[in-house]
C-alpha positions in Angstrom: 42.6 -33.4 20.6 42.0 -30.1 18.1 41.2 -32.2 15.5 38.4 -34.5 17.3 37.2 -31.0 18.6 37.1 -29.4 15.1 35.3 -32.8 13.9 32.5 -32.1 16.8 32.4 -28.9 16.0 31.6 -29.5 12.4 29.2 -32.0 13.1 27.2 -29.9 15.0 26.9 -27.1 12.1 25.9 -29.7 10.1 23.1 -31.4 12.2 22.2 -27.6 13.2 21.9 -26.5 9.6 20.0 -29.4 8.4 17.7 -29.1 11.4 17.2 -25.3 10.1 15.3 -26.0 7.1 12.4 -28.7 6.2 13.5 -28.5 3.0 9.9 -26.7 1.8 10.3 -23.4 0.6 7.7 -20.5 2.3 4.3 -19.8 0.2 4.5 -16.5 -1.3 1.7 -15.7 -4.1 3.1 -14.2 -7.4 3.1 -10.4 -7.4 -0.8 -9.2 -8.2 -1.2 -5.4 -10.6 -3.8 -3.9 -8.3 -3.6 -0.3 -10.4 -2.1 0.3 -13.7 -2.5 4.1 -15.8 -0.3 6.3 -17.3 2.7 4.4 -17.3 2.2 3.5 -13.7 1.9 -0.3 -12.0 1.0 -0.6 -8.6 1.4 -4.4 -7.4 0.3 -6.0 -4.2 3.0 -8.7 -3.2 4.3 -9.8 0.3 2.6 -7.6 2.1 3.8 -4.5 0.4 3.3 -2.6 -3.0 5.6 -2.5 -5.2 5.4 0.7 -7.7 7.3 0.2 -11.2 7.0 3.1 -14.0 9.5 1.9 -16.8 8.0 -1.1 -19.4 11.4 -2.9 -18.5 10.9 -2.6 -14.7 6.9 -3.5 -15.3 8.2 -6.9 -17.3 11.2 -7.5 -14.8 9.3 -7.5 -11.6 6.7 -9.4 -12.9 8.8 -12.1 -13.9 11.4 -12.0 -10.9 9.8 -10.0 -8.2 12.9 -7.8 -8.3 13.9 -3.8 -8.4 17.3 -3.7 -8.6 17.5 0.1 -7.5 14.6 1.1 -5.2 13.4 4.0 -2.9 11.6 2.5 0.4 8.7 4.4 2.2 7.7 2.4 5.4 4.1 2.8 6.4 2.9 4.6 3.1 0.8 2.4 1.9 -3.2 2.8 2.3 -3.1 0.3 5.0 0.4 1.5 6.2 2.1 -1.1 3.9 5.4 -0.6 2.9 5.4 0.9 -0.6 8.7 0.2 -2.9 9.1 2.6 -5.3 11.4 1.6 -8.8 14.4 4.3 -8.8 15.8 5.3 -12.2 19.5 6.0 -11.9 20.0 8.4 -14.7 16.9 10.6 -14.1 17.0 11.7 -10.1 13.1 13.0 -10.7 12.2 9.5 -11.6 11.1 8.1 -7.8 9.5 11.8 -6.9 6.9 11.2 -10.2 6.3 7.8 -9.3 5.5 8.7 -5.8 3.6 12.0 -6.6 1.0 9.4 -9.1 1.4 6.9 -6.3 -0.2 9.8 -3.5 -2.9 10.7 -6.5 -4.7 7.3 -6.4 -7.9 7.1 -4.1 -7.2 3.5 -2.6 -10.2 2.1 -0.6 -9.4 1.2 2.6 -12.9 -0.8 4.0 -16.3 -0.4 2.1 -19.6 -1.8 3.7 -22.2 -1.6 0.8 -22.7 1.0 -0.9 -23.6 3.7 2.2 -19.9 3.9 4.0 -16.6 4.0 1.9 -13.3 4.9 3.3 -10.6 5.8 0.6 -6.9 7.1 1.2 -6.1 10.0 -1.1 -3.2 12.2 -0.9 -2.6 11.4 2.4 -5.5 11.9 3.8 -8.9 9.8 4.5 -12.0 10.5 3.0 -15.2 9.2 4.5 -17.7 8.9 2.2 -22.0 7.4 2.7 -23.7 7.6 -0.7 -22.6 5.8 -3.4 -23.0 8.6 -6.0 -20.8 10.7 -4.2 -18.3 7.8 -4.0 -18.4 7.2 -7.9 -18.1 11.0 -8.4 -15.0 10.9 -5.7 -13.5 7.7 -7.4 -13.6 9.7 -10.9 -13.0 13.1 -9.7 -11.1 13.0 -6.2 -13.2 15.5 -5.0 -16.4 15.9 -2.5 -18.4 19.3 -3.1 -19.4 19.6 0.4 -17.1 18.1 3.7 -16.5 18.3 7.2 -12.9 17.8 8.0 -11.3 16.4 11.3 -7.5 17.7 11.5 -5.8 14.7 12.9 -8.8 12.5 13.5 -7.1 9.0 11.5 -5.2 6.3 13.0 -1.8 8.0 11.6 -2.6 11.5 12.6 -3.7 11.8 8.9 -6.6 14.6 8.4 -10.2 13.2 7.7 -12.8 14.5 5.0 -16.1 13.3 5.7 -19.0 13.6 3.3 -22.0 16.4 3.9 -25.1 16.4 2.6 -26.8 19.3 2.4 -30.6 17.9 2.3 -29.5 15.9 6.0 -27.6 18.0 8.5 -27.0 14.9 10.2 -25.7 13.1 7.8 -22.0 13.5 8.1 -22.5 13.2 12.2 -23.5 9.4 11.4 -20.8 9.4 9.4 -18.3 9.7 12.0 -20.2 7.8 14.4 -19.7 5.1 11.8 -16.3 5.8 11.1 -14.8 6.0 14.5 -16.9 2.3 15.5 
């Protein structure tokens, strides 16, 4: 009688693990560079970035969508992706330079046309309606002249919105805009 249950029993794992799968393997597009400078690649793959800083880390994830030794920040991103940082096991500094550069890039977070940008910077979220000022804050990551909400983004984070000096109500539409 144990063996006829045993049999059953194995049968069952059988049908239940071939049920499991449809034998097609999920869709997952190949990891995409989305910044590269200095030494640093940011990548953009399954829903996350991916930050390498060592030439051998740059070629292996590439390749294998891999780090073997990581550092993992949830909700870092500039969308609140998770952001995977590469960790360097003989140099502990390694992962707090990669994330430092990582925190330094102005990532646009929704643009529509060239009179309302919204970039992450440093933490924070910068608000920005003309698109000179948005080169010069793209090249610079800097705004001469801001109003700033402490705790005014979706994460708490502070926002910086652009003033103009010629339209006092400029950075009022702005925030109209932003909070819409």
């Amino acid at each position: 009688m144990k063996k006829v249950w045993s049999l059953i029993l194995l049968l069952a794992l059988l049908v239940t693990a071939g049920c499991a799968t449809n034998g097609k393997q999920a869709q997952i597009s190949s990891p995409k560079s989305i910044y590269s400078a200095d030494g640093l690649i940011v990548w953009s793959y399954a829903d996350r970035h991916y930050v390498t800083g060592s030439e051998k880390m740059h070629k292996m994830f590439a390749e294998h969508q891999h780090l073997p030794y990581t550092k993992t920040i949830l909700g870092a991103g500039p969308n609140g992706e998770t952001v995977v940082f590469e960790v360097a096991k003989k140099d502990s500094t390694f992962v707090d330079n990669l994330i430092t550069k990582y925190n330094q890039i102005p990532f646009l977070v929704t643009s529509q046309g060239d009179n309302f940008s919204v970039y992450k910077y440093n933490g924070r979220i910068y608000v920005i309606g003309n698109p000179k000022t948005r080169d010069f804050f793209v090249e610079h990551q800097h705004l001469p002249y801001t109003k700033t909400q402490l705790g005014g983004g979706p994460g708490g984070e502070t926002v910086i919105f652009e003033v103009n000096k010629k339209d006092p109500n400029f950075a009022d539409q702005l925030i109209k805009r932003y909070k819409s």
